[in-house]
OpenMM code with the backbone's topology and positions (N, CA, C; nanometers):
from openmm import Vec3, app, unit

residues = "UNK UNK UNK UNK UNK UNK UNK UNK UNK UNK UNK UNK UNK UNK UNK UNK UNK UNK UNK UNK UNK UNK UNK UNK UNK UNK UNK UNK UNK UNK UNK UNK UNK UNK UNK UNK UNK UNK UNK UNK UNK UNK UNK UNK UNK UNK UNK UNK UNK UNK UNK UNK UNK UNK UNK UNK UNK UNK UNK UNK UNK UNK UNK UNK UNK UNK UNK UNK UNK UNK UNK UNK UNK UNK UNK UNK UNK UNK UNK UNK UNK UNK UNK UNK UNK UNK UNK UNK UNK UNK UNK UNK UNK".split()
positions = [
    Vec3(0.0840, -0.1183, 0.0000),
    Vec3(0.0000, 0.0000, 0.0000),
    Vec3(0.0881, 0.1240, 0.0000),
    Vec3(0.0578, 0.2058, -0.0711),
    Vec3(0.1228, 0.3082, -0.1511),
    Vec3(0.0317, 0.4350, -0.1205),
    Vec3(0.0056, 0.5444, -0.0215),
    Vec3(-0.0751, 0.6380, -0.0124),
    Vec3(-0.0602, 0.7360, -0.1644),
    Vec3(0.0416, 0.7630, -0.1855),
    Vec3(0.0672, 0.8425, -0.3297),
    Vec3(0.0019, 0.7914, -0.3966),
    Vec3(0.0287, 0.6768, -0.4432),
    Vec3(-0.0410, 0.5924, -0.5537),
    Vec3(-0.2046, 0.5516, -0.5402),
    Vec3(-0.2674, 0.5166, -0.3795),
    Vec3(-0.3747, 0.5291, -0.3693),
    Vec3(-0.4816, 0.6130, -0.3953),
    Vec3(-0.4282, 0.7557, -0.3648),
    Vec3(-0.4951, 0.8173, -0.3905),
    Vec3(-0.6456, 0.8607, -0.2849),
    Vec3(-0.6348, 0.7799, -0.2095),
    Vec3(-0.7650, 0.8310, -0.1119),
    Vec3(-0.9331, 0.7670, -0.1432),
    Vec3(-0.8946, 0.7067, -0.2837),
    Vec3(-1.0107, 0.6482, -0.3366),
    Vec3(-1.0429, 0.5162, -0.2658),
    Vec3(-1.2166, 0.5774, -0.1986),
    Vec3(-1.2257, 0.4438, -0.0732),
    Vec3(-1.3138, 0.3477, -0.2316),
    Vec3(-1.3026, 0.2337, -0.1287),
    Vec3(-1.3944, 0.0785, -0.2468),
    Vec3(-1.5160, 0.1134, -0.2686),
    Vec3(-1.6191, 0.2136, -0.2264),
    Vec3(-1.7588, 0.2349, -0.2541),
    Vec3(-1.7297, 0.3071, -0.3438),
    Vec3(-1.6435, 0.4084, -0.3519),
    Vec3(-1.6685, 0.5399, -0.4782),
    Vec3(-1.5752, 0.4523, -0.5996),
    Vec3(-1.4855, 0.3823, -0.6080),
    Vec3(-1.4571, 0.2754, -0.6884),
    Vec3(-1.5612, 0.2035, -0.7589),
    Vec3(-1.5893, 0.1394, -0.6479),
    Vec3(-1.7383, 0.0227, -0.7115),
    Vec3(-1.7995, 0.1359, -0.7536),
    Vec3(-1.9069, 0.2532, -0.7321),
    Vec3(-1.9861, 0.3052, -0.8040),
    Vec3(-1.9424, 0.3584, -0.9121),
    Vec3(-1.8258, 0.3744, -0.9519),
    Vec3(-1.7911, 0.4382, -1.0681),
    Vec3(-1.8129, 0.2882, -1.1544),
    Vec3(-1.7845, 0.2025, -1.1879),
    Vec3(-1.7181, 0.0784, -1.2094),
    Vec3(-1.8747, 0.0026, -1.2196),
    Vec3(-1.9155, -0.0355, -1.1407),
    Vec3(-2.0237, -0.1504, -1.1304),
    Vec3(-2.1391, -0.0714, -1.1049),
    Vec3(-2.1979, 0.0712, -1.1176),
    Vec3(-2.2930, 0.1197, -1.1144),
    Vec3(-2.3660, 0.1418, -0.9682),
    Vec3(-2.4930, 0.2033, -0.9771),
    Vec3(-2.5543, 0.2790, -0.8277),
    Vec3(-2.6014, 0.1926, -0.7276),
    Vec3(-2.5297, 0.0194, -0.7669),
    Vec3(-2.6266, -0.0240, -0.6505),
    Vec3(-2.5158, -0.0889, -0.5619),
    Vec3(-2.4011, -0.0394, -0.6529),
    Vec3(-2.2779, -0.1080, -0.5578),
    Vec3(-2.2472, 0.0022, -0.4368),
    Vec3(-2.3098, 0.0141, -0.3428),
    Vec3(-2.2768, 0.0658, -0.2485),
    Vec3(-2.2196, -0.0306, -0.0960),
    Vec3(-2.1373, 0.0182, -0.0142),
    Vec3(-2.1233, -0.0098, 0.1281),
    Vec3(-2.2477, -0.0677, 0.2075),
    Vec3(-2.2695, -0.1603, 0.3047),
    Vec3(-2.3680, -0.1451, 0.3954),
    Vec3(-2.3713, -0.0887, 0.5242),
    Vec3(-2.2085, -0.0259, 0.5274),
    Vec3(-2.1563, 0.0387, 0.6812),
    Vec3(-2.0391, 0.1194, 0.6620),
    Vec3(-1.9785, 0.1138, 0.7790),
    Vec3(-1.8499, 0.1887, 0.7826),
    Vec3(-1.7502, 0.0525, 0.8877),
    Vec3(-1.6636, 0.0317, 0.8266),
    Vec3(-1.5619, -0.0326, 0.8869),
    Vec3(-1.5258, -0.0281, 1.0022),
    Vec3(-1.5767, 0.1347, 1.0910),
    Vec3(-1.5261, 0.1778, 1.2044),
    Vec3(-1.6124, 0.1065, 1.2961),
    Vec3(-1.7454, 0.1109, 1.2308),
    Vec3(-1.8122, 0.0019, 1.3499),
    Vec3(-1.7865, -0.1177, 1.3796),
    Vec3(-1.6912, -0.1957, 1.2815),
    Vec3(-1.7209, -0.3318, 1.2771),
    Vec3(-1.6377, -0.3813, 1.4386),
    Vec3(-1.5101, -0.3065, 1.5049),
    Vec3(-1.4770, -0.3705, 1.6194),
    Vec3(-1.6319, -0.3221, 1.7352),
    Vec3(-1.7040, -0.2217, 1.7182),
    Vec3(-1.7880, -0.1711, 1.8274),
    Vec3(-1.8973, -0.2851, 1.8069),
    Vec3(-1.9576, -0.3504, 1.6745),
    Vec3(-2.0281, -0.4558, 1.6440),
    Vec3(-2.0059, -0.5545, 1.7279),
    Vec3(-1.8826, -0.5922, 1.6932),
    Vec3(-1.8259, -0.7319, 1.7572),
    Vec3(-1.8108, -0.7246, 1.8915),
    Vec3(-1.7732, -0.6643, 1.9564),
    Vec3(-1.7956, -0.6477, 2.1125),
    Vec3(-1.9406, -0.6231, 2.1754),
    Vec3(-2.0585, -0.6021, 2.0896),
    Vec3(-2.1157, -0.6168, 2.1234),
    Vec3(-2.2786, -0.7102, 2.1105),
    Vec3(-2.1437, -0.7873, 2.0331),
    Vec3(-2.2135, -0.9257, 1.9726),
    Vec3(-2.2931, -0.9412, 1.8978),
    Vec3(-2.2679, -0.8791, 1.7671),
    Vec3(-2.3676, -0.8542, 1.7141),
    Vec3(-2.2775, -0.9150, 1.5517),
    Vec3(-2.2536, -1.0160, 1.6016),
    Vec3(-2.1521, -1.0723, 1.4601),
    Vec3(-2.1945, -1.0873, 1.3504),
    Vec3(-2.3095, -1.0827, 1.3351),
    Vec3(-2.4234, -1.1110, 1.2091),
    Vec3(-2.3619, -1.0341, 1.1303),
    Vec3(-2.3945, -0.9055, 1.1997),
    Vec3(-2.3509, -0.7508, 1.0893),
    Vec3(-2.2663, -0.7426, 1.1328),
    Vec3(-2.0876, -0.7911, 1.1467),
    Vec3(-2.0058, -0.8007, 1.1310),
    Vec3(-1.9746, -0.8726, 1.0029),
    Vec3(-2.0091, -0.9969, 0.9732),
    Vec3(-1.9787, -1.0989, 0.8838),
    Vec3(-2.0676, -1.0318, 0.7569),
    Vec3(-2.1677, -0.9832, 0.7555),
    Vec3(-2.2438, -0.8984, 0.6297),
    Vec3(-2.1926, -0.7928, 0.6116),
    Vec3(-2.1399, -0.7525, 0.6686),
    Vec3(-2.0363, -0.5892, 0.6423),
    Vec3(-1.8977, -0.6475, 0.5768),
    Vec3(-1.8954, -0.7325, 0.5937),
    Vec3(-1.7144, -0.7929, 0.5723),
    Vec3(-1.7363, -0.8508, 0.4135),
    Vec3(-1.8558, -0.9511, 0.4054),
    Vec3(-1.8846, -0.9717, 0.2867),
    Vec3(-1.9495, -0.8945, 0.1903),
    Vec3(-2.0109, -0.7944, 0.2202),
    Vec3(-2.0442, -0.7012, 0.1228),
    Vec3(-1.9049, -0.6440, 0.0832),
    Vec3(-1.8199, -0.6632, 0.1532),
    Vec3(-1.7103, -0.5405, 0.0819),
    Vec3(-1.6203, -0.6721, 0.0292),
    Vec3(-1.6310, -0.7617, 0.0316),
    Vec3(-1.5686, -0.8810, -0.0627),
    Vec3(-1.6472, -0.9004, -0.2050),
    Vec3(-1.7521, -0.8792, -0.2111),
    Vec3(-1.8643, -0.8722, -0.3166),
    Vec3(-1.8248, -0.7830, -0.4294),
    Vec3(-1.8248, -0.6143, -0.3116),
    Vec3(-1.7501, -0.5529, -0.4511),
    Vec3(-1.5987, -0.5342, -0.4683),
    Vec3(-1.5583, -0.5733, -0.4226),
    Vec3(-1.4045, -0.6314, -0.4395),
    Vec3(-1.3920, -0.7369, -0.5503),
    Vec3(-1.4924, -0.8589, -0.5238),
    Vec3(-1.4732, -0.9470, -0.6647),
    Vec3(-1.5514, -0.9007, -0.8186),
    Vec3(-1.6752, -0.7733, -0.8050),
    Vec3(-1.7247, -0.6999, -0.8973),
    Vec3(-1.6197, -0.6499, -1.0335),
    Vec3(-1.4902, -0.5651, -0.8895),
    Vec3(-1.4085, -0.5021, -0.9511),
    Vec3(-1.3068, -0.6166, -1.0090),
    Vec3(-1.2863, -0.6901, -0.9154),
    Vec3(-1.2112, -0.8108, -1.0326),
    Vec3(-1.2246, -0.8503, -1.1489),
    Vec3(-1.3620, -0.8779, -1.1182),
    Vec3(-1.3989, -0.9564, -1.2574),
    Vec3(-1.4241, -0.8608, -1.3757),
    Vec3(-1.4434, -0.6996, -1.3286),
    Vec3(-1.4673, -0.6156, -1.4301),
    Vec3(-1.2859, -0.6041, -1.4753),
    Vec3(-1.1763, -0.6465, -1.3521),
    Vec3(-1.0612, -0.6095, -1.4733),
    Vec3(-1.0466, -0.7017, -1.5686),
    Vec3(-1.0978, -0.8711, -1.5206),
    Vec3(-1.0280, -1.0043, -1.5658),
    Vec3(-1.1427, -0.9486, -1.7089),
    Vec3(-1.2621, -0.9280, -1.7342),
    Vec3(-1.3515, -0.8705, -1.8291),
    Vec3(-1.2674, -0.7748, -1.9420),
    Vec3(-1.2364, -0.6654, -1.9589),
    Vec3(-1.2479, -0.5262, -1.9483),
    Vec3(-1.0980, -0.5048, -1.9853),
    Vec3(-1.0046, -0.5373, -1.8288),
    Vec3(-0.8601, -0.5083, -1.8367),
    Vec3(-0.8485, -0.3937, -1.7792),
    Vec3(-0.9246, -0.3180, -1.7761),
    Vec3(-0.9449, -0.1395, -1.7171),
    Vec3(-1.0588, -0.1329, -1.5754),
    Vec3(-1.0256, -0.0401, -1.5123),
    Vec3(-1.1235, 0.0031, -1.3948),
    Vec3(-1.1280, 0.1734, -1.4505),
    Vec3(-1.2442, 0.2155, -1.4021),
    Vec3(-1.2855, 0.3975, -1.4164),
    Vec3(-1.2020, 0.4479, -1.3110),
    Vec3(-1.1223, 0.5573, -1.3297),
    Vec3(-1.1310, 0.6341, -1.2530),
    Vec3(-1.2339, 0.7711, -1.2358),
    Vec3(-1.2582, 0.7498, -1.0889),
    Vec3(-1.4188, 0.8223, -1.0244),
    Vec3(-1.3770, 0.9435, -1.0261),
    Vec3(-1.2416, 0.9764, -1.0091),
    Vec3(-1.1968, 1.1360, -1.0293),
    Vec3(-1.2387, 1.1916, -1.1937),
    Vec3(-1.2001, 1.1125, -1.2898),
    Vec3(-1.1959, 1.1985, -1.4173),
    Vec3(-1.3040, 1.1316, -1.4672),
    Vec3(-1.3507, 1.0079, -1.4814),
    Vec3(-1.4500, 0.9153, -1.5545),
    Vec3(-1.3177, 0.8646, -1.6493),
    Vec3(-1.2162, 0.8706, -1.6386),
    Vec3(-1.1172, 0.7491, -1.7689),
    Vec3(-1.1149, 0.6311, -1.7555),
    Vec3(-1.1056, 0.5675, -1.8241),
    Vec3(-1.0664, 0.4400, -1.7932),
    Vec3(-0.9164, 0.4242, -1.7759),
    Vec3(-0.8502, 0.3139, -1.7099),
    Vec3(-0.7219, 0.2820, -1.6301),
    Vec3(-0.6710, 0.1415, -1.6838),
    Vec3(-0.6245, 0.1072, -1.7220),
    Vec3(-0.5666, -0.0450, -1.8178),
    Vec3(-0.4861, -0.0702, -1.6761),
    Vec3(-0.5232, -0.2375, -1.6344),
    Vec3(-0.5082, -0.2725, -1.4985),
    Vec3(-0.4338, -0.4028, -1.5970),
    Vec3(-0.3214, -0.4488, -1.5695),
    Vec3(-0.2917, -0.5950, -1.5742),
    Vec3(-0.3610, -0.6718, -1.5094),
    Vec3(-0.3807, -0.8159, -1.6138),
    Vec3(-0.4392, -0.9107, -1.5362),
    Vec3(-0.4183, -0.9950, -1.4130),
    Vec3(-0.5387, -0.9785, -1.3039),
    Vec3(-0.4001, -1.0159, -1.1830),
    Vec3(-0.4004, -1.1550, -1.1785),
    Vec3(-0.4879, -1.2434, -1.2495),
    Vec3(-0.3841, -1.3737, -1.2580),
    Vec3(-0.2740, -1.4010, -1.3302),
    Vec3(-0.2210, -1.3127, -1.4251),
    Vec3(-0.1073, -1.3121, -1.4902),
    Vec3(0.0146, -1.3081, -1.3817),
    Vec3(0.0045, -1.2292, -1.2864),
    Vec3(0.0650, -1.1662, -1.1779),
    Vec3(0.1004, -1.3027, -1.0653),
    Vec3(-0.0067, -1.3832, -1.0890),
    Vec3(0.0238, -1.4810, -0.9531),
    Vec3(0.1010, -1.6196, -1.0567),
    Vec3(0.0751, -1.5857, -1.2219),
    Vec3(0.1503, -1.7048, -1.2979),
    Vec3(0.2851, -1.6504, -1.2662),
    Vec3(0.3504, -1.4994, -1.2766),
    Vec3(0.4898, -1.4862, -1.2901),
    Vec3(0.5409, -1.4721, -1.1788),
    Vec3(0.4887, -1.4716, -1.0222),
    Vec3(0.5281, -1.4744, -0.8678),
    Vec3(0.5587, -1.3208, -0.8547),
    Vec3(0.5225, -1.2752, -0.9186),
    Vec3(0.5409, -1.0853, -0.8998),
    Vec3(0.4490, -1.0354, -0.8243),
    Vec3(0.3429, -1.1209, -0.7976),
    Vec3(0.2352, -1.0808, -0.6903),
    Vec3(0.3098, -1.1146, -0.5751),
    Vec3(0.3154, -1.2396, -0.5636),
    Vec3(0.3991, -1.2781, -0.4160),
    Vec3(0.5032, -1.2089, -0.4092),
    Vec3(0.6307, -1.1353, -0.4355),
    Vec3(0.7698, -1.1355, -0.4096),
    Vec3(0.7527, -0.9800, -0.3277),
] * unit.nanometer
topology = app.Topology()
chain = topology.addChain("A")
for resn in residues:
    res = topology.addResidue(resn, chain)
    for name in ("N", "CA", "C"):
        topology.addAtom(name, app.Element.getBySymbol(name[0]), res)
């Protein structure tokens, strides 16, 4: 993780640029330790998987596509394929 390179762009304004208006969040991350302490793991584990959901959206729109939007300009972004990445161990190293 690279803050320069990130850019500040959280996974909801990603996904909505990308996978359209229904890819939204169902929370904020900050709750999820106040959840869990107060046992309420349900919506812990549905908060965790909604944001795996659009995490694999955006995957499959690069493994699709090859590109993700950027939400700042509307461009599109030419993403290498990231199973290419785990054939040459450049993901791992």
């Amino acid at each position: 993780f690279v803050l320069a390179t990130h850019g500040k762009i959280g996974l909801e304004t990603l996904a909505l640029a990308n996978l359209g208006g229904t890819a939204t969040k169902s929370g904020s991350g900050k709750m999820a330790p106040v959840d869990f302490q107060r046992g309420n793991i349900g919506k812990v584990v549905s908060y965790c998987l909604g944001d795996v959901m659009l995490t694999k959206g955006l995957f499959d729109r690069i493994l699709q596509k090859g590109e993700l939007i950027n939400p700042r300009t509307g461009n599109p972004v030419r993403m290498p394929n990231p199973l290419s990445l785990l054939d040459s161990g450049s993901f791992l190293a």
